[in-house]
N, C-alpha and C positions, 0 to 999 in steps of 0.2 A: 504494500500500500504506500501510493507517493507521501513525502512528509506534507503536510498544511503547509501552504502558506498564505501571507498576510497583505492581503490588497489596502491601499490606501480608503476606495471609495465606501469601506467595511468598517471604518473607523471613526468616533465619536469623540470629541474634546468630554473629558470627564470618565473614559473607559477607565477598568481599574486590569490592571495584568494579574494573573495569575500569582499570587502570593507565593516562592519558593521560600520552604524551612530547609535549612541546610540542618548534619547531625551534630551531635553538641560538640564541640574542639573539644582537642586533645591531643595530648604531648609530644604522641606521633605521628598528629598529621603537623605539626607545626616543624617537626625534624624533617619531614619528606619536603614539606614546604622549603625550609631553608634548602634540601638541596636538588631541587628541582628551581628556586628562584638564585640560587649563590648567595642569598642573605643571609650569613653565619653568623649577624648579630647577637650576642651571647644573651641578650634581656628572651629572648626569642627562644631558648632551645637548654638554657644551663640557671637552674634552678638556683643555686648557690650564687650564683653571680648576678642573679636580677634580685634576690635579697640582701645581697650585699651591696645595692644601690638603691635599694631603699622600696623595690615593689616585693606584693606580697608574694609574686610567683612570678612564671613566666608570664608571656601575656601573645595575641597574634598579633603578626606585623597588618597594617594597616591596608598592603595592598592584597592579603589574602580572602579580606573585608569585599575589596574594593572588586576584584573576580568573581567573589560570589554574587553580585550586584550585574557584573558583564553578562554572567551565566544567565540569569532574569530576564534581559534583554537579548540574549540571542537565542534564550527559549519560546521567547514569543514574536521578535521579530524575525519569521522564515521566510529565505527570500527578501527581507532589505538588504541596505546596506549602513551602519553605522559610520554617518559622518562626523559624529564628536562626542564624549565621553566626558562628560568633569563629576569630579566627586571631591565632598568634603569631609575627613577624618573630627570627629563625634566626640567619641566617648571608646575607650577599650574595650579590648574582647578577652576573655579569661579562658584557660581551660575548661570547660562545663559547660559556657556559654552556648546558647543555641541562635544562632542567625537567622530573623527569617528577612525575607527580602519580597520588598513592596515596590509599586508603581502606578501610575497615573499618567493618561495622556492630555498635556494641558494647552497646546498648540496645533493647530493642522495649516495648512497652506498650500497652495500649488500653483506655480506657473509658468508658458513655456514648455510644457510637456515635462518637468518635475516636479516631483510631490514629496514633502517631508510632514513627519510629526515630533512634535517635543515630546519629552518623557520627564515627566520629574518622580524619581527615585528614594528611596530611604530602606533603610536596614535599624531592624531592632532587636533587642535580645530578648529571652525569655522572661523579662519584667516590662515588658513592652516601652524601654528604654531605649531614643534613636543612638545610635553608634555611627550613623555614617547618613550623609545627605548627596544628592547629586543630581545630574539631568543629562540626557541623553539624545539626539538629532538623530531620526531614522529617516531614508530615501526609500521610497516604494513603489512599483507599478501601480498606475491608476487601479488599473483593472486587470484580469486574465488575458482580455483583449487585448492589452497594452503592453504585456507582454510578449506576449505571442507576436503583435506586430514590430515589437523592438528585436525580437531575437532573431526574426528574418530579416533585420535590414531593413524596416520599413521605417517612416518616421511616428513618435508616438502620439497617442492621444491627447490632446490639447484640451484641458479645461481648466479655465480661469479658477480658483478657491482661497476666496480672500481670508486672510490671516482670521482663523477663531482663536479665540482663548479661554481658559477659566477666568473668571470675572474677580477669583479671590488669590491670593498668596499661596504657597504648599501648605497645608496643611498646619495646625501649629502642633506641638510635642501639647499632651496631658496627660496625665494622670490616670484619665478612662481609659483611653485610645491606643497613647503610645506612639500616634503616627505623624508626619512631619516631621519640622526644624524649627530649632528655637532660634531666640536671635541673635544676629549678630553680637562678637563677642563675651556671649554668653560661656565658652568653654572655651574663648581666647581667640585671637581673630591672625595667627600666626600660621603662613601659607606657604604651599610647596608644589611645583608643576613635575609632571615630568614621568618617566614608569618607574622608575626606581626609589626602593623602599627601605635603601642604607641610612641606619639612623645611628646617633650618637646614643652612647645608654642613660635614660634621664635619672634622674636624681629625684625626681617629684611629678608629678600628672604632666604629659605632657601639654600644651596649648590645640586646642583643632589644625590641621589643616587642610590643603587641597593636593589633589592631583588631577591629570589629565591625561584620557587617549586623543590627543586630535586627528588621527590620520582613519581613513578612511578603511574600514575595516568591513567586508563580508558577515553575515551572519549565517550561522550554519545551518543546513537544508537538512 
């Protein structure tokens, strides 16, 4: 059976994605992680030495967070293509922690024969506490039609689709819920681009920051 995929003309500002729970962390996936990413950060993998800088254990690096979140978005967009990726680091994730990972479409647009949707993103933990924020730009055929006539060479369907949006902000973080971002500053307003997840070993809570995929990435079929 062909995989799904995801037509633009199918899509709704306010759709909610598929909520992925990832299984709760643990010690060895965070050692596979370091040597599947090369980030041998000891706060990361050696027990002794992330209490001996003052956290209570190890903890996971931020961009294993931040894949769980990619996985979300290329589980449900089949057949786009990811044109931009940013995420921002929260709140830590501990051994035990269970990730689950949210989304919401809060933009649509198309013109010229391309069609994109925003994605605004969040991850929380088992207290429905957010750990991570971000947003997402996906490219999509109109329709099946527009496929089919693009993959033959032909030119695509053209329809104008003036920019929608949600009318409100992401969600706020509560107490009920658990879903969105708080605001700015609230968990430190100290930011970082880029894929790489080499960090210094902190001494106290780290500040939030950010990263980013901006390049143009396939989603898996």
């Amino acid at each position: 059976m062909p995989a799904r995929k995801l037509y633009f003309e199918s899509i709704r500002v306010g759709d909610e994605l598929p909520a992925l729970a990832k299984a709760p962390v643990d010690r060895v996936q965070l050692s596979r992680y370091a040597g599947a990413s090369g980030d041998y950060n000891p706060v990361h993998v050696d027990e002794v030495y992330a209490k001996s800088v003052g956290m209570p254990s190890v903890y996971a690096p931020g961009m294993l967070v931040m894949g769980m979140l990619g996985q979300l978005i290329s589980d449900w967009a089949r057949g786009g293509q990811m044109r931009r990726y940013n995420v921002r680091f929260i709140k830590m994730v501990w051994p035990g922690d269970t990730v689950v990972c949210k989304g919401r479409v809060s933009d649509r647009h198309g013109t010229g024969g391309r069609y994109f949707v925003e994605i605004d993103l969040w991850a929380e933990n088992q207290r429905g506490e957010l750990v991570m924020k971000g947003t997402s730009q996906i490219q999509l055929f109109f329709s099946l039609e527009d496929e089919n006539r693009q993959r033959s060479g032909q030119a695509p369907i053209v329809v104008e689709v003036p920019r929608e949006s949600l009318s409100t902000a992401a969600p706020a973080a509560t107490a009920a819920s658990g879903e969105g971002a708080p605001e700015e500053g609230e968990e430190g307003d100290e930011r970082r681009t880029g894929a790489s997840s080499k960090k210094t070993a902190p001494r106290e809570k780290p500040a939030a920051k950010t990263a980013s995929l901006p390049a143009a990435k396939k989603a898996k079929k």
